[in-house]
C-alpha positions as CSV (number, residue, x, y, z in Angstrom):
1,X,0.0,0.0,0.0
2,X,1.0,3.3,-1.1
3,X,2.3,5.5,2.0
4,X,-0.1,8.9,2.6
5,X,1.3,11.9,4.1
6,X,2.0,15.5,2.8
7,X,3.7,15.9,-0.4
8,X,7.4,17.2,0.1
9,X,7.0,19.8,-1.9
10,X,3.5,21.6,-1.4
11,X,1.2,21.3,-5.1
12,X,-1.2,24.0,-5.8
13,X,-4.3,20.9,-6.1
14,X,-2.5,19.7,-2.6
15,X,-2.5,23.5,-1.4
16,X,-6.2,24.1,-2.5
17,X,-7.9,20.8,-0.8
18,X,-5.6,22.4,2.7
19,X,-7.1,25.5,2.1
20,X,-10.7,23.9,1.8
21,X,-10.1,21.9,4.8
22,X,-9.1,24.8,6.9
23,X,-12.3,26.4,6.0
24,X,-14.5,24.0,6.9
25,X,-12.3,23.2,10.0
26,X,-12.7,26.5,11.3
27,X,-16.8,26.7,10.0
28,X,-17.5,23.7,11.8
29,X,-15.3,24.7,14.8
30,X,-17.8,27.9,14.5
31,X,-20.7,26.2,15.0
32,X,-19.7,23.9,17.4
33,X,-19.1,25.6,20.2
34,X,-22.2,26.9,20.7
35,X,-23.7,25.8,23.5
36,X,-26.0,22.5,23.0
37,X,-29.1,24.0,24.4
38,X,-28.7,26.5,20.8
39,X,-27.5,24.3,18.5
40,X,-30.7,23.5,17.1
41,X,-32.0,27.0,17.2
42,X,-29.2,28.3,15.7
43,X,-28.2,25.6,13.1
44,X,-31.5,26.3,11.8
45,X,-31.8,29.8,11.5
46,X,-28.1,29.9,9.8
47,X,-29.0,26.9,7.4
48,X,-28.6,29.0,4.4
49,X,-25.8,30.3,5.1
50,X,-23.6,27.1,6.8
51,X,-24.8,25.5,3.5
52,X,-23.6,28.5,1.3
53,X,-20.6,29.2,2.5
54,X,-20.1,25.3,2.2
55,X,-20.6,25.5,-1.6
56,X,-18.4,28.8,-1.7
57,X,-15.3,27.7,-0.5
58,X,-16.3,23.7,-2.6
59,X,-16.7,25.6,-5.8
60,X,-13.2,27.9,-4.9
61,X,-11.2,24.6,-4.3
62,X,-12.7,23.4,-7.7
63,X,-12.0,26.2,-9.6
64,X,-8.2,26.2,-8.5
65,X,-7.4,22.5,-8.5
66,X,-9.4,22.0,-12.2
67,X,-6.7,25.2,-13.3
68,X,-3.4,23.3,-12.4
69,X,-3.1,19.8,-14.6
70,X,-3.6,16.7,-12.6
71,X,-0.1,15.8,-13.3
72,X,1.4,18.5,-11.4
73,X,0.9,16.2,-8.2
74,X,2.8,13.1,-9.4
């Protein structure tokens, strides 16, 4: 089996899925902490917008990796 770990050198595909991560790391992290008895009040009313900026930050990882040729990570 093929070992998985960070590239040595840093790709731009590599560097766009960390940069997606991080977002959602930190939008999750957001939403988290709030304390339990709000979660469900306040997941709801922010639906829209957990869900949008979801697709945002999808859609920018998308756009950069589908710019750099696949190649580029071997």
């Amino acid at each position: 089996m093929a070992e998985r770990g960070t590239p040595k050198h840093s790709t731009s595909r590599y560097m766009a899925i960390a940069a997606l991560f991080t977002a959602l790391e930190e939008l999750i992290s957001d939403y988290q902490s709030s304390p339990e008895g709000e979660r469900v009040q306040r997941w709801s009313e922010d639906a829209e917008r957990i869900t949008g900026e979801v697709a945002r930050h999808l859609a920018i990882a998308r756009a950069r990796i589908s710019s750099v040729p696949h190649h580029e990570a071997e």
